[in-house]
N, C-alpha and C positions, 0 to 999 in steps of 0.2 A: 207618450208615443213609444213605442218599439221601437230597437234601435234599426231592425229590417226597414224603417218608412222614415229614417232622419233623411237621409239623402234626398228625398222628395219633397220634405219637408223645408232644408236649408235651401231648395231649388224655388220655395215662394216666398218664404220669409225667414231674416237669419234675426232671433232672439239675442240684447244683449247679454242674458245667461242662461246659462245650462246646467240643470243638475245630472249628472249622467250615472248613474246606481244599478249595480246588481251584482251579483255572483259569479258572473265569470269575465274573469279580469280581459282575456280574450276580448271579448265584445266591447271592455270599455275600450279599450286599444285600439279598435276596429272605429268607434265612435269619434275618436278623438282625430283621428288621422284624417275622417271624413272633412273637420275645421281645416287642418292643415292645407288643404285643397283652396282655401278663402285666402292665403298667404299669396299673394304672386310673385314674391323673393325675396333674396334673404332670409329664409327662416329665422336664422341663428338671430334677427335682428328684430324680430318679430313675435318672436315664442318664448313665452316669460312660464316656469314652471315652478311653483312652492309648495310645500306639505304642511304639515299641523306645526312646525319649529318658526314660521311665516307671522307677523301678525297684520292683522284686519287692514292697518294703514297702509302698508307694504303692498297688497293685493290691489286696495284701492287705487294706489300710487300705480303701480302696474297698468290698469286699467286705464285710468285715465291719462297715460302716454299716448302720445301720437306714434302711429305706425310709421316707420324708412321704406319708403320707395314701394308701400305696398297699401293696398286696400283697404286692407284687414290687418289686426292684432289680436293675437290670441293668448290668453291666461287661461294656465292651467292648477287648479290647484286640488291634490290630492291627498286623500283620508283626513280632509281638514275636523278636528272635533271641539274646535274653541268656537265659543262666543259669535255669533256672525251678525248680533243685533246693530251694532255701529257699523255693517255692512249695506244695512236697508236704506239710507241716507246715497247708498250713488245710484239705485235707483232715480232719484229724482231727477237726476238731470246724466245720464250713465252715456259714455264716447261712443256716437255713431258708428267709430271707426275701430272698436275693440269687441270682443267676446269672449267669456269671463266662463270657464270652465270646472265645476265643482264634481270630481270623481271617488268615487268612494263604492266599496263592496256593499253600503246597506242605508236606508234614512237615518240617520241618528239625529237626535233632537236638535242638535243644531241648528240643521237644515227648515225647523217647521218658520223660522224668522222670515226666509227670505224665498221660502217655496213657490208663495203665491206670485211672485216677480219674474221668475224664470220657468222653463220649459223644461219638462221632467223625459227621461231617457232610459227607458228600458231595460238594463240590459241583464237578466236574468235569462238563465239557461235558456236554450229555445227549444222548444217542442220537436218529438222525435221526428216527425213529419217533412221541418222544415230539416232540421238535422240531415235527416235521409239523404236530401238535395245535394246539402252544402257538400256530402261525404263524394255523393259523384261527382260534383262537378270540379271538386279540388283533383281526385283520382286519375280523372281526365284529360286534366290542365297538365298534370305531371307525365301520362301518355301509358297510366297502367289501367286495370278493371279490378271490380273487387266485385262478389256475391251477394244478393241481396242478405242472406242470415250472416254473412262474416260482416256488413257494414251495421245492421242492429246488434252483434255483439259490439263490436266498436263500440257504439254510440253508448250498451251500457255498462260496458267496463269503464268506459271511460266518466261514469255517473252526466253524461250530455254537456261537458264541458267543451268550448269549442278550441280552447286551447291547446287540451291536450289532445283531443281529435286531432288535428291538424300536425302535430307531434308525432303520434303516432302512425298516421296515414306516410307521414316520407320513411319515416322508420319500414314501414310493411312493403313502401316502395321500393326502399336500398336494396330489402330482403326478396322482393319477388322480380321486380322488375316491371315487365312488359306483360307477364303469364296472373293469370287471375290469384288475385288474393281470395285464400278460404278461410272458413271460420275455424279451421283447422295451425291456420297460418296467426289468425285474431288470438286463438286459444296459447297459443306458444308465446308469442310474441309480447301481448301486451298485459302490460301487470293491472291486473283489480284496482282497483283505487285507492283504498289504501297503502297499496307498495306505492303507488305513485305520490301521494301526500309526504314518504320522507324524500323523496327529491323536490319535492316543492320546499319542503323545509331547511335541506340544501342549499338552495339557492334562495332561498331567505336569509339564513346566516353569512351566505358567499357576502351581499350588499348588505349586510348588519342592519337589514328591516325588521326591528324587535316586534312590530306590531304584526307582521305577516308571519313572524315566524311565532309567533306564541300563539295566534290564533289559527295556524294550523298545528302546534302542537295541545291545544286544546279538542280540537278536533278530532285527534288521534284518543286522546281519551274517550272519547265517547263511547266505544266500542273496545275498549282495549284500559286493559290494568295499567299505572303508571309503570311498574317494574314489566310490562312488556311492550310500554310505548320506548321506555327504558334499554332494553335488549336491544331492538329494531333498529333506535339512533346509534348507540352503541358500536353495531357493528354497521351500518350502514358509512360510520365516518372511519370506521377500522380500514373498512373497502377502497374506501376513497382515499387511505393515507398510502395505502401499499399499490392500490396502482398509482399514485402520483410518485414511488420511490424504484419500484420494479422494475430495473433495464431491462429485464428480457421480456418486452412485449406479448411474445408470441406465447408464452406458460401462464401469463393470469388467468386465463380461462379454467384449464385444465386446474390450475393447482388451488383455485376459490371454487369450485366445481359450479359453474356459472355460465351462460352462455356466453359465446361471445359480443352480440346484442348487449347485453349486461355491462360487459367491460366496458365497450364503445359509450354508454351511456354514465358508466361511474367518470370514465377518464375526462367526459365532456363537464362533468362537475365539475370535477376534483384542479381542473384547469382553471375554474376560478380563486383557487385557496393555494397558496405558495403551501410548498411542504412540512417548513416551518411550522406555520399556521395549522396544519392539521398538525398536527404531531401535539400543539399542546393544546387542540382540542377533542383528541383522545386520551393525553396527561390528564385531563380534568374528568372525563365520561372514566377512566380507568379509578381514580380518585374517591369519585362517589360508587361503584362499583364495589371498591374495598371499605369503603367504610360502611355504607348499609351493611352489606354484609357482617360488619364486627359491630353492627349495633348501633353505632357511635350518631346519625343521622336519617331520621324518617325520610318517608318515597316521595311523600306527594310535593311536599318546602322544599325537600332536599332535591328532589327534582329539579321545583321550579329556580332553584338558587343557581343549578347546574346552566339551564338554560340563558339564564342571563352572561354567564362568565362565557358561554360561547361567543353570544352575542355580542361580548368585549372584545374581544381576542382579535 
């Protein structure tokens, strides 16, 4: 099903699991929160979360907990890629009073174990159409108007992500307010997608998610040399170290020649990484910098070698 018809769906029958799959993390977020809704209190007491570091028994165990003072329990387990076959066994007899949540960006083999047991969940980019909608009626909620060609630029700068949509729609809000956004305002404001991929890779490194952050720094390659996927992080964490150091707020602008939007956006990073911490993860991008350059270590390993010491730090 599409993740637009789960709510109608969990409104006739609620499946003990759910694989919930697709590309934009947004809508798994959006899927997931719809379960929360099944909780009737206490989340904290109720809401069981693990990743791929998890094993199969631990979930199981999970599952098969009785819910505190609520209806429902909910397990959530995300980008899980081990083994799920000694999973298929709580099918047999699985807790009337749990639902068992498998999130993940794409099908990976894992999942073909236990596919046919649970209820599969859409959530892959959505069509510009519905897009269209979603953009006014967020617009609206907030009390501003946007143009029909500035909200389809939106939607394709933003490659129909609903995340960053939504991202940017309060951003274009802060900047206009009440007075219509133009595509004029879309063209200034919001960066093409790939500017917007090294802040996603930001805030990968911010929570040390090696797996989100390598596979958006693969994706940066696609279209782009390592020595200029290279550059990009380079100075993108350079950005982020000097305004996290810069007292005088009011000259980053001016003196990175950058808007002010920009800063507002680096500073809202750079709040996640103590100053410390950036400093020696521009000691290490400064590092391999000097040494390519003298020869001393190739782009592509030496890259990928850089990447991980971030992801330490």
């Amino acid at each position: 099903m599409k993740v637009t018809e789960l709510k109608q769906s969990l409104a006739a029958e609620i499946k003990p699991c759910y694989l919930i799959v697709g590309d934009d993390d947004f809508l798994i977020k959006t899927a997931v929160k719809r379960f929360f809704s099944l909780i009737s209190g206490l989340e904290e007491m109720n809401y069981s979360h693990y990743d791929d570091t998890a094993s199969v028994s631990e979930i199981k165990a999970a599952a098969q907990s009785l819910p505190f003072m609520s209806e429902w329990r909910v397990v959530e387990v995300n980008g899980y890629t081990k083994d799920l076959k000694d999973f298929v066994s709580y099918f047999d007899d699985p807790s009337p009073s749990s639902v068992v949540l498998f999130t993940a960006n794409s099908m990976t083999k894992n999942f073909s174990a236990i596919v046919k047991h649970c209820a599969v969940v859409d959530c892959s980019r959505l069509d510009e159409g519905t897009l269209l909608k979603l953009v006014y009626k967020k617009i609206t909620s907030l009390g501003g108007k946007i143009s029909t060609d500035a909200a389809n630029l939106l939607i394709s700068r933003c490659s129909r992500f609903m995340f960053r949509i939504e991202n940017e729609l309060d951003k274009l809000f802060d900047y206009r307010g009440t007075e219509m956004i133009s595509e004029g305002d879309v063209e200034a404001l919001v960066f093409p997608d790939p500017e917007f991929k090294i802040f996603e890779l930001g805030d990968a490194a911010a929570k040390k998610d090696r797996a989100r952050a390598m596979e958006i720094y693969y994706s940066l390659l696609e279209n782009t040399s390592v020595a200029g996927v290279f550059g990009t992080v380079y100075s993108h964490f350079r950005r982020l170290l000097y305004v996290a150091v810069t007292t005088d707020k009011d000259s980053i602008a001016a003196n990175l020649g950058v808007k002010d939007f920009a800063v507002k956006m680096a500073a809202k990073q750079a709040a996640q990484f103590s100053p410390v911490r950036l400093k020696k993860i521009v000691d290490v991008l400064h590092k391999f910098d000097s040494d390519y350059k003298g020869g001393l270590i190739t782009d592509k390993l030496g890259m990928e070698k850089v990447m991980m010491q971030i992801l330490a730090i």
